[in-house]
ZANU-960032 format. One line per field, with one value per residue: x, y, z of N, C-alpha, C, O in turn; residue in three letters; residue number from 1. Coordinates in steps of 0.02 Angstrom, whole numbers, plus 32768, in hexadecimal, padded with zeros to 4 digits. Atoms other than C-alpha are relative to their C-alpha. Layout:
n_u: [X ...] $
n_v: [Y ...] $
n_w: [Z ...] $
ca_u: [X ...] $
ca_v: [Y ...] $
ca_w: [Z ...] $
c_u: [X ...] $
c_v: [Y ...] $
c_w: [Z ...] $
o_u: [X ...] $
o_v: [Y ...] $
o_w: [Z ...] $
res: [ALA ...] $
n: [NUM ...] $
end
This chain:
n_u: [802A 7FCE 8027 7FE4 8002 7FDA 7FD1 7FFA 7FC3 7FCD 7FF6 803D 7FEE 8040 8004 7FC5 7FC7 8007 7FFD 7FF9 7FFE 8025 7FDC 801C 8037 8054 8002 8052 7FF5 8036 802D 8006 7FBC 7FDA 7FFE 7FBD 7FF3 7FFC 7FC8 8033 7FFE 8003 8039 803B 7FDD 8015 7FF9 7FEF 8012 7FD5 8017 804F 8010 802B 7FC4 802E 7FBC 8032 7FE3 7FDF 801B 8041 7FFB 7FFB 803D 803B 8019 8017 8047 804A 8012 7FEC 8021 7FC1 7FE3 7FBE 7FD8 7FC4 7FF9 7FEE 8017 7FEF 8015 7FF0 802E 7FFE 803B 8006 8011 8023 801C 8051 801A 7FF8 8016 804D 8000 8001 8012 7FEB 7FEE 7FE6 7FC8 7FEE 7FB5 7FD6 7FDD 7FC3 7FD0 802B 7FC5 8011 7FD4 7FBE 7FE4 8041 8036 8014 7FF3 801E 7FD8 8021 7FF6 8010 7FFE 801A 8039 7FD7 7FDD 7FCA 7FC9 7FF2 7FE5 7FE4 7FE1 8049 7FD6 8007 7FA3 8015 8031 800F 805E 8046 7FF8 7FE5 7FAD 7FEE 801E 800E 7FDB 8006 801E 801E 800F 8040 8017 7FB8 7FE5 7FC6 8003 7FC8 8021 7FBE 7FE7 8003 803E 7FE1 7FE9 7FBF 7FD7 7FF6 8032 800C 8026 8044 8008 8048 800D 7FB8 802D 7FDE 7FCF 7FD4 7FEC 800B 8060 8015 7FE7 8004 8028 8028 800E 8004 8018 7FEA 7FFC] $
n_v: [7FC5 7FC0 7FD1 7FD9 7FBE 7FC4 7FB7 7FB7 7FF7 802B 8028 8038 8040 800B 8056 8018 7FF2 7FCE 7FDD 7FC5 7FDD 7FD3 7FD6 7FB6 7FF1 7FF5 802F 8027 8056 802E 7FFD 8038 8008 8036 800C 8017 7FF9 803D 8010 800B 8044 7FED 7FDE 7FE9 7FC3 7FFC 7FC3 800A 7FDC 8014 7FF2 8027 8045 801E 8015 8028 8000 8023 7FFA 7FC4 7FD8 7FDE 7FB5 800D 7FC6 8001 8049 7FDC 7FC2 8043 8026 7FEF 7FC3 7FD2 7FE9 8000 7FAA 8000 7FDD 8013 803F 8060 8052 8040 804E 7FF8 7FD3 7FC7 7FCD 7FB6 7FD3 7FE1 8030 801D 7FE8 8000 806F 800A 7FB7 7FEB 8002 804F 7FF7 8009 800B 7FEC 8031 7FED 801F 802F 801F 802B 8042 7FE4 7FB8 7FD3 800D 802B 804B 8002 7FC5 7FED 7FB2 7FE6 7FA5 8000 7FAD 7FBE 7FFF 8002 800D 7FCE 8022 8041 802F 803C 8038 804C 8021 8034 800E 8054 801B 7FD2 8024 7FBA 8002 801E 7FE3 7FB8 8007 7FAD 7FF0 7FC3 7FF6 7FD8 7FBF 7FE5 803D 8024 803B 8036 8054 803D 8043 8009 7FFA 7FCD 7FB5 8009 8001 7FC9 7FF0 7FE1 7FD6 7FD9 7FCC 8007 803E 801D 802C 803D 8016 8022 8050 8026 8006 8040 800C 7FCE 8014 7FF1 7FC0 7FC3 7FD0 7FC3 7FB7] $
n_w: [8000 7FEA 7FC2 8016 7FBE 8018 7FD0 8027 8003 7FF6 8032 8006 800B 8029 8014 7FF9 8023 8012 7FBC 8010 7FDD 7FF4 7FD8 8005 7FD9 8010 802B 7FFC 7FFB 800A 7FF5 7FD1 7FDE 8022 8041 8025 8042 8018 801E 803C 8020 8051 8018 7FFA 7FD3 7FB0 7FD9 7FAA 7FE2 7FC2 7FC7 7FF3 7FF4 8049 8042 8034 8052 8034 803B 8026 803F 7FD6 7FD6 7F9E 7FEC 7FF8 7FCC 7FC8 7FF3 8002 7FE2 7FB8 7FF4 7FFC 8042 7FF8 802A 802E 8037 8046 8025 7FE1 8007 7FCE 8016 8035 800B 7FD5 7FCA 8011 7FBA 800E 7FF7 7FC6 7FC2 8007 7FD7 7FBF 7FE3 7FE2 7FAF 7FE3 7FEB 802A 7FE7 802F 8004 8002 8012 8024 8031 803E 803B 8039 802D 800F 7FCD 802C 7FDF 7FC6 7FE2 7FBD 7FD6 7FAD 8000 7FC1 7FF7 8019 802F 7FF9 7FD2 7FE3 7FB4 7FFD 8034 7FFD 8021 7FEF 8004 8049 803A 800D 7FF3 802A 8039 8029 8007 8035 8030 7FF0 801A 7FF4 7FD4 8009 7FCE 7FF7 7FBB 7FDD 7FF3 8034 7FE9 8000 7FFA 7FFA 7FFA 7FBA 7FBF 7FBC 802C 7FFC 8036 8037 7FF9 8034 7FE7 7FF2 8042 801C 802E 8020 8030 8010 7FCB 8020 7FDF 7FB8 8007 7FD0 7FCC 7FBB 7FC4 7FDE 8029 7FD8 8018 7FD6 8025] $
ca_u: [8000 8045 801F 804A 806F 80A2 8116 80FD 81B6 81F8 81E4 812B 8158 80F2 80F6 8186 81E7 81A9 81D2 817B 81C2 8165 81D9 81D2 8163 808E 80A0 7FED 7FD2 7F53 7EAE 7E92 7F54 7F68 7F83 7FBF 8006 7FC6 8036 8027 800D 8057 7FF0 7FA2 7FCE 7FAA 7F83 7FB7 7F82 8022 7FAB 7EF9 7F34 7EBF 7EFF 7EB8 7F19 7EAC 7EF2 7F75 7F13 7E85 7E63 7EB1 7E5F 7DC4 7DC7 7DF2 7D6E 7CE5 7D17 7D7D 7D03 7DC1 7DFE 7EA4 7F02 7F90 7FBF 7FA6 7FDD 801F 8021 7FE8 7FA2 7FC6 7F35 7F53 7F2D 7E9A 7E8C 7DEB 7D91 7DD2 7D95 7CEE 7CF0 7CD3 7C58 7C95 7CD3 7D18 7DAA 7E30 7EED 7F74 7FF9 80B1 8106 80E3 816B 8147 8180 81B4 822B 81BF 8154 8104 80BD 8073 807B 8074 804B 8056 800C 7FC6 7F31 7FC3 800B 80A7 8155 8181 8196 8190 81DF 8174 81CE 81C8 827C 8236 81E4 81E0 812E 80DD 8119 8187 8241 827D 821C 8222 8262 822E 81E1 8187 8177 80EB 80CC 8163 8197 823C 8254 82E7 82FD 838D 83D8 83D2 8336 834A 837C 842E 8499 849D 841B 83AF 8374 8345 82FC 824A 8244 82B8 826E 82EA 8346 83CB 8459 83F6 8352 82EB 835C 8302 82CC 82A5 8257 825B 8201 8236 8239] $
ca_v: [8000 80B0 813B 81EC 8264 8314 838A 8431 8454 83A8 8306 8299 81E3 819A 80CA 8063 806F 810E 81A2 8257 82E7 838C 8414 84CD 853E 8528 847E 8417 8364 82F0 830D 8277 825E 81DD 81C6 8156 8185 811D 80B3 80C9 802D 8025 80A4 80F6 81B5 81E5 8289 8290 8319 8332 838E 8333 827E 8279 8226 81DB 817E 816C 8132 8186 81ED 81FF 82BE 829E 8361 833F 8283 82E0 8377 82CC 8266 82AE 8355 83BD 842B 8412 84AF 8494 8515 8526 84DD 8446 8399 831E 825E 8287 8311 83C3 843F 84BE 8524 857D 84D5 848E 8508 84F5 8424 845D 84E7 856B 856A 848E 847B 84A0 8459 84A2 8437 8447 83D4 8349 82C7 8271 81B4 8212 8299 8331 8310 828B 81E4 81AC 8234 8251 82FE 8346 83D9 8422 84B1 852C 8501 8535 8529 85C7 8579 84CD 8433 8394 82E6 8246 81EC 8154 814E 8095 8075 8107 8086 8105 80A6 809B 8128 81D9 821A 82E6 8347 83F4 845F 84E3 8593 85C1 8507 84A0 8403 836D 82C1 824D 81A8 8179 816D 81E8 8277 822C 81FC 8258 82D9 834A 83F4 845D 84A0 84E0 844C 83D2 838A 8303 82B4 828C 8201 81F9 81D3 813F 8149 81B8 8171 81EB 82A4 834D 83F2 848D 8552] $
ca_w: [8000 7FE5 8049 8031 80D4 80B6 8121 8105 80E7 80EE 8096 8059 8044 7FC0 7FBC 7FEC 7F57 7F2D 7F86 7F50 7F94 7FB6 7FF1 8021 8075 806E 8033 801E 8050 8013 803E 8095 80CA 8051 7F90 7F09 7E6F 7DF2 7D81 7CC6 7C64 7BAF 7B49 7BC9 7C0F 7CC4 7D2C 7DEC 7E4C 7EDD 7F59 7F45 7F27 7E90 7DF2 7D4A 7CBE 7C12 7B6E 7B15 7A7C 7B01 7B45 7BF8 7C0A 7BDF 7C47 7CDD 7CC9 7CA9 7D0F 7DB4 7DAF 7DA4 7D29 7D0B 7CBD 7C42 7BC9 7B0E 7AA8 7B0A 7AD5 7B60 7B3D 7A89 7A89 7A7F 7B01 7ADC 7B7B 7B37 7B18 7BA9 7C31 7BDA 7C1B 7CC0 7D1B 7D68 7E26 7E1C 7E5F 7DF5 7DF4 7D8D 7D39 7D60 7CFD 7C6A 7C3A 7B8A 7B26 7AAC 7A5A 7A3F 7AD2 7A68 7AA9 7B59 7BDF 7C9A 7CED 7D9E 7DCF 7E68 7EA7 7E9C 7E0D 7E4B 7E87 7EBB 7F70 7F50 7F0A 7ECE 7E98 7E82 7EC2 7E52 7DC9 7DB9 7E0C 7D9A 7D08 7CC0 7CD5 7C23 7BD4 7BFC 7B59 7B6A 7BE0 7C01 7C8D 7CB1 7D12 7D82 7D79 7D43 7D28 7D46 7D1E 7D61 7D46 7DE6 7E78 7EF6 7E76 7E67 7DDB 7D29 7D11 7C90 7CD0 7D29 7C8B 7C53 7BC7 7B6C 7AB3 7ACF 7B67 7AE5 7B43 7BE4 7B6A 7BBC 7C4D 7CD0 7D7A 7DD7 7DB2 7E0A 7E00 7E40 7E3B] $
c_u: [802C 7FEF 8047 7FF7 802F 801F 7FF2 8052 8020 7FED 7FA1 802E 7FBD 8020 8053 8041 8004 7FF6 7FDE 8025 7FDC 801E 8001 7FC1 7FB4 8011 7FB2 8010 7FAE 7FD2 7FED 8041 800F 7FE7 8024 7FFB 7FEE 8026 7FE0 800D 8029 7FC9 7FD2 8034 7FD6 7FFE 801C 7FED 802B 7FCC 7FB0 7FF8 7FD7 802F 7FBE 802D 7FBD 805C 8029 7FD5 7FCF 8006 7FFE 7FE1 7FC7 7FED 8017 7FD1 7FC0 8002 8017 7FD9 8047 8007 803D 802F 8036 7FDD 7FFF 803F 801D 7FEF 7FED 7FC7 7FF6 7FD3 8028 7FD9 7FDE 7FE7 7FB8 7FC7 7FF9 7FDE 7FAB 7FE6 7FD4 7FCE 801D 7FF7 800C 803E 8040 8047 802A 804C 8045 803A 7FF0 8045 7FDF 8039 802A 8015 7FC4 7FD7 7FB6 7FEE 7FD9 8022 7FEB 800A 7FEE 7FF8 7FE0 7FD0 8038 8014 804B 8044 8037 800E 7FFD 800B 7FE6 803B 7FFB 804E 8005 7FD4 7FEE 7FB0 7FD0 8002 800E 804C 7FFF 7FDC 8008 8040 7FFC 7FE0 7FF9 7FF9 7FC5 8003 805C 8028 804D 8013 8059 7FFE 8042 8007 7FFA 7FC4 802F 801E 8041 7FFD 7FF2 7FBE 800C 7FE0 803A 7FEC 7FA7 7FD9 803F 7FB5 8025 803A 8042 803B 7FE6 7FA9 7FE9 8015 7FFB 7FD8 7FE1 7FEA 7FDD 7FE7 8006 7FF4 8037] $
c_v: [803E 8026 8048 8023 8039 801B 802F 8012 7FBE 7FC5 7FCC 7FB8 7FEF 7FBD 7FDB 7FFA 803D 8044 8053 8048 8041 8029 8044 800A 7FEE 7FBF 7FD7 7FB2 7FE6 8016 7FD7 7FD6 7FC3 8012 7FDA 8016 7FCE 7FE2 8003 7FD1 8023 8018 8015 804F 8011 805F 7FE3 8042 7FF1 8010 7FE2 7FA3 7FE2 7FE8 7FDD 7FEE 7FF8 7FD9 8023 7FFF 8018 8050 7FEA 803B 7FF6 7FC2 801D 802D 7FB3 7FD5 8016 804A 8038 8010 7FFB 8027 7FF5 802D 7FF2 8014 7FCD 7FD8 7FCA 7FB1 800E 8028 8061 803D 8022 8013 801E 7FC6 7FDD 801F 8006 7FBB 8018 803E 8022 7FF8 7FB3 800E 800A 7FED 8012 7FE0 801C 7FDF 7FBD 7FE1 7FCD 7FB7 801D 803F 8025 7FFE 7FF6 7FB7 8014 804A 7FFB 8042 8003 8041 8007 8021 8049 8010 8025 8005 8031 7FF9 7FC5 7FDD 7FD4 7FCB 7FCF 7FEA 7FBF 7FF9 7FC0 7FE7 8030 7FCF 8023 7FE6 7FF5 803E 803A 8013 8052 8021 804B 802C 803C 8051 801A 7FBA 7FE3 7FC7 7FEA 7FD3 7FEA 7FBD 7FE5 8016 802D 8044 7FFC 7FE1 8034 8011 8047 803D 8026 8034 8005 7FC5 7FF7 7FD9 7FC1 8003 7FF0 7FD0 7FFF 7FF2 7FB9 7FF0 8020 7FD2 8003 8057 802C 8035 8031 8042 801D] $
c_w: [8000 7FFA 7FEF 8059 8006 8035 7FF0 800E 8002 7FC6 7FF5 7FD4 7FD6 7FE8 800D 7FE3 7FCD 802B 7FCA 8032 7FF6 8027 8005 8020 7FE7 7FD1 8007 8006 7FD9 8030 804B 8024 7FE0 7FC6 7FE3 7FCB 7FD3 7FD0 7FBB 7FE1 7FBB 7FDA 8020 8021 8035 8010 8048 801C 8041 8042 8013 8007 7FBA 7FC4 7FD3 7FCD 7FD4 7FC4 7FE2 7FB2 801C 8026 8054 8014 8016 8026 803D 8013 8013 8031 8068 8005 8005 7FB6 8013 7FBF 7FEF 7FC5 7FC2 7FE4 8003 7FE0 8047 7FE8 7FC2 7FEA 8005 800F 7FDD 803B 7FF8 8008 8045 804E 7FF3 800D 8046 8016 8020 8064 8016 801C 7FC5 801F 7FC5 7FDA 8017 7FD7 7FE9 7FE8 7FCD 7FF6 7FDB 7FF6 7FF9 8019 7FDA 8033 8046 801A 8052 800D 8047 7FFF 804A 800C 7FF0 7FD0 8001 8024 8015 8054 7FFF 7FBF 8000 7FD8 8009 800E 7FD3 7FEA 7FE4 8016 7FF0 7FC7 7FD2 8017 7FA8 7FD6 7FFE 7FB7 7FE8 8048 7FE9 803C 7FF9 8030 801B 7FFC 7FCE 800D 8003 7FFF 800C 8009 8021 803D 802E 7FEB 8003 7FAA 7FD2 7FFE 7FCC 8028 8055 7FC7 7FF8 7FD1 7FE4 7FB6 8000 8027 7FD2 8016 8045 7FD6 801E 8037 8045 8029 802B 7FDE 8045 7FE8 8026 7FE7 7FDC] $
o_u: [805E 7FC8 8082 7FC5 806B 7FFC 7FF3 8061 805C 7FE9 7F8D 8054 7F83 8048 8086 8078 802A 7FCB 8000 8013 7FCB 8011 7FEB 7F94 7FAE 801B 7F95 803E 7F7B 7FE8 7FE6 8039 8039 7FB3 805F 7FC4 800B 8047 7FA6 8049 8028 7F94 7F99 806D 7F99 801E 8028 7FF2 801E 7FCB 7F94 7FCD 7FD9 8069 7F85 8055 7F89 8099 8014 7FD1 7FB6 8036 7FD2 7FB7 7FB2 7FB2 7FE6 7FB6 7FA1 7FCE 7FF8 7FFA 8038 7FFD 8051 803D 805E 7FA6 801D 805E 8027 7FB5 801B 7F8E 7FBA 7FC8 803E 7FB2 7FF8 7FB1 7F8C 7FA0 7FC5 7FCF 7F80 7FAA 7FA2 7FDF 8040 7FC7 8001 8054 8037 805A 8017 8078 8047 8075 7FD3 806D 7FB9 8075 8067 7FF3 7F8B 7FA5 7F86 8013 7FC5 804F 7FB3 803E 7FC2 8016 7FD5 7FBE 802C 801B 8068 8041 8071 8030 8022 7FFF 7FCA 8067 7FF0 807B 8036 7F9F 7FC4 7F87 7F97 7FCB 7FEB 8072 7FD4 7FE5 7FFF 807A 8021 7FDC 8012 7FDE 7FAC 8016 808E 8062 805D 801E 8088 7FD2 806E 7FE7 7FE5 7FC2 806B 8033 805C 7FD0 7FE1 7F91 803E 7FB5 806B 8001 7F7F 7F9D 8071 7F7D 8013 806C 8067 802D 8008 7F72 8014 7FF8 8025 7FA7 7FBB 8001 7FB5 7FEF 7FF0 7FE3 8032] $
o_v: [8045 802F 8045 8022 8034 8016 8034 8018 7FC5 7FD5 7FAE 7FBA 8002 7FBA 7FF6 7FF4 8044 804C 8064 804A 8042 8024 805F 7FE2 7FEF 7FC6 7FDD 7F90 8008 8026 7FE7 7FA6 7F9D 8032 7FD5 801C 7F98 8011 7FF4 7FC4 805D 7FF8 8014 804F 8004 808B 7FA8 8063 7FC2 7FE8 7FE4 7F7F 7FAC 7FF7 7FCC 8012 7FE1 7FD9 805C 7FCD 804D 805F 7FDE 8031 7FFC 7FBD 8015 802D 7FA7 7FC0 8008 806C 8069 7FF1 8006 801B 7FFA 802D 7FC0 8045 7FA5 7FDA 7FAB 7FAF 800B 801F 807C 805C 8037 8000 8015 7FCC 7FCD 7FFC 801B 7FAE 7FF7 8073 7FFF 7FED 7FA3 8048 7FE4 7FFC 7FFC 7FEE 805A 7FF2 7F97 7FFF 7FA1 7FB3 801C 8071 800D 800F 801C 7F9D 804C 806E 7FEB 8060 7FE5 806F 7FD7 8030 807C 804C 802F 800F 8021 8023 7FAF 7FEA 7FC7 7FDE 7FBA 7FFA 7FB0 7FE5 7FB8 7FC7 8033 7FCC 8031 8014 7FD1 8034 8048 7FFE 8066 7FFD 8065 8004 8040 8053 802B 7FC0 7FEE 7FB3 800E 7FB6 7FF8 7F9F 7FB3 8050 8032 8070 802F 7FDC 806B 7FEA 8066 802A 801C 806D 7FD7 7FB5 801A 7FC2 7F95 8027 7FCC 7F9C 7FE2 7FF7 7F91 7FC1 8024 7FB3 7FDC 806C 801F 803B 802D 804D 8056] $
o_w: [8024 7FCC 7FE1 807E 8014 8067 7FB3 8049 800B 7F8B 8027 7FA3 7FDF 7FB9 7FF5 7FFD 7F9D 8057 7F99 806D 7FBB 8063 7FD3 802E 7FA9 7F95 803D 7FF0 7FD2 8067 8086 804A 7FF8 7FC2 7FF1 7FB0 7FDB 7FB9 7FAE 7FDF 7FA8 7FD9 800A 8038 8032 7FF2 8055 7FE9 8066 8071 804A 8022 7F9C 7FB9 7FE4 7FAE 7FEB 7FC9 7FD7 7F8D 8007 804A 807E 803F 8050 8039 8062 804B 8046 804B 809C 802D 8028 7F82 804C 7F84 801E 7FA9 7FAF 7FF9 7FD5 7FCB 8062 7FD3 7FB7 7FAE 8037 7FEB 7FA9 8051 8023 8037 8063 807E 8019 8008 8055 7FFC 8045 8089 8050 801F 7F95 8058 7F8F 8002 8018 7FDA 800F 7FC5 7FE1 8006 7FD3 8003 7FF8 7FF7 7FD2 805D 8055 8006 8066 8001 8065 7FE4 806F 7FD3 7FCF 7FC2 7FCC 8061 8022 8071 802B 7F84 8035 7FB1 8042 7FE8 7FB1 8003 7FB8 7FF5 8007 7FAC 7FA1 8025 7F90 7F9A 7FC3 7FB6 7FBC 807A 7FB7 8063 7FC1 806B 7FFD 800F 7F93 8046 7FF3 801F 7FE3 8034 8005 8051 803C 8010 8019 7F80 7FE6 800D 7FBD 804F 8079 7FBE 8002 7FD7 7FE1 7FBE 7FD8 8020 7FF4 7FF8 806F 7FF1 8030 8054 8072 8013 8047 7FA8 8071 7FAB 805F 7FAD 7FC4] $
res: [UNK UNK UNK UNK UNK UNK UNK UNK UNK UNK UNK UNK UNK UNK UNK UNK UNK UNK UNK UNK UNK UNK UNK UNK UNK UNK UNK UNK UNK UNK UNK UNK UNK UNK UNK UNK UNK UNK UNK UNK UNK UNK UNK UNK UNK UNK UNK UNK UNK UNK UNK UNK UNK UNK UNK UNK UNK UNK UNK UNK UNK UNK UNK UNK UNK UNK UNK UNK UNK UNK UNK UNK UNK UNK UNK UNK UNK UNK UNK UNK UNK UNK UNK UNK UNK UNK UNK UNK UNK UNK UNK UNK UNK UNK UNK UNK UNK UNK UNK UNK UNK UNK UNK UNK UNK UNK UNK UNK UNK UNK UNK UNK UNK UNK UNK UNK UNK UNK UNK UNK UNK UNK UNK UNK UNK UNK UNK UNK UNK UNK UNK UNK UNK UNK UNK UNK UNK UNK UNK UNK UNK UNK UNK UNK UNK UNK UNK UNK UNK UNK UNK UNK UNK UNK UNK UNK UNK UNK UNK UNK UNK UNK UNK UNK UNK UNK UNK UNK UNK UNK UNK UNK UNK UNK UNK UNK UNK UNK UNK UNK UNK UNK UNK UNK UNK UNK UNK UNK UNK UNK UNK UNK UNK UNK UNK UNK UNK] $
n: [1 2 3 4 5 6 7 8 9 10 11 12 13 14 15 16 17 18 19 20 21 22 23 24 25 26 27 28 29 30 31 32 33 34 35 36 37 38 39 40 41 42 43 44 45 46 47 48 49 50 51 52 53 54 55 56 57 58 59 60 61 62 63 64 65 66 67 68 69 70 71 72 73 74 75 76 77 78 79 80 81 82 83 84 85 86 87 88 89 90 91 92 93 94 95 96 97 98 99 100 101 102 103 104 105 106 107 108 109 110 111 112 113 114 115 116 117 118 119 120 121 122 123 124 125 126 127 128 129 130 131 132 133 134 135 136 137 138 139 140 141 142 143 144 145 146 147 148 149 150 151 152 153 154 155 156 157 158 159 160 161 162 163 164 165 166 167 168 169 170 171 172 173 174 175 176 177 178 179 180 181 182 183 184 185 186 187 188 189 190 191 192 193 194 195 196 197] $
end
């Protein structure tokens, strides 16, 4: 079972061989003091939500947007003209999914399969949408079902991303950059992934 419990300033543990961290001031925990990230199968892309716990994978080509507005009652706010789950982004459309005053969560950060942030995708985002005081991360990416793939990434708002070789934000590493269209010799080889101001 794995269980998320936040610090405000210190560290949320998220599943035995998955650790998120959540660092910096006014940090949010889970709702209910637990969450799991869910894992994405081959061909499917995922949301996560760091401070609610919520999550949804569909299909990759499916509007992960519009299957969160339908099905988790959340809007979830990425910029145009993003690619995510091989769809892209129309902010106008998209804030018309949902009535006004749902909850909304803002993304911070989308790593893609492929080059050109192309292919499956996972995103994290939060109610703030950003990291102007904190830092959000997975130390492994192995039980999202994302060893072997991460082959771009994107970041969002005040946000920047990192991906390293190594769990725990060790060995060789890409970032801290707004976006990469192509991990080029660390491609498929990220384990874990960080997001910062």
């Amino acid at each position: 079972m794995r269980r998320f419990a936040g610090v405000g300033g210190g560290l949320g543990v998220l599943g035995l061989s998955a650790v998120m961290t959540v660092l910096g001031g006014g940090t949010a925990n889970a709702a209910d003091g637990s969450a799991t990230p869910p894992a994405a199968a081959a061909g499917e892309s995922c949301w996560y939500a760091v401070d609610t716990g919520e999550s949804l994978c569909v299909k990759t080509g499916e509007d992960l947007v519009a299957a969160v507005a339908e099905q988790k009652g959340v809007r979830l706010v990425i910029p145009d003209p993003e690619t995510v789950s091989g769809v892209e982004v129309d902010a106008r459309r998209d804030a018309a999914l949902v009535p006004a005053g749902i909850q909304t969560t803002v993304a911070l950060s989308t790593i893609y399969d492929d080059n050109g942030y192309g292919g499956g995708s996972y995103t994290m985002s939060t109610s703030s949408g950003s990291c102007a005081t904190s830092a959000y991360g997975f130390t492994d990416i192995g039980p999202l079902g994302w060893y072997g793939r991460v082959s771009s990434f994107t970041s969002y708002g005040t946000c920047k991303t990192a991906l390293f070789t190594g769990t725990n934000y060790s060995g060789s590493s890409t970032g801290y950059v707004t976006s990469q269209t192509s991990m080029g010799s660390l491609n498929d080889l990220a384990k874990s992934w960080r997001v910062s101001g």
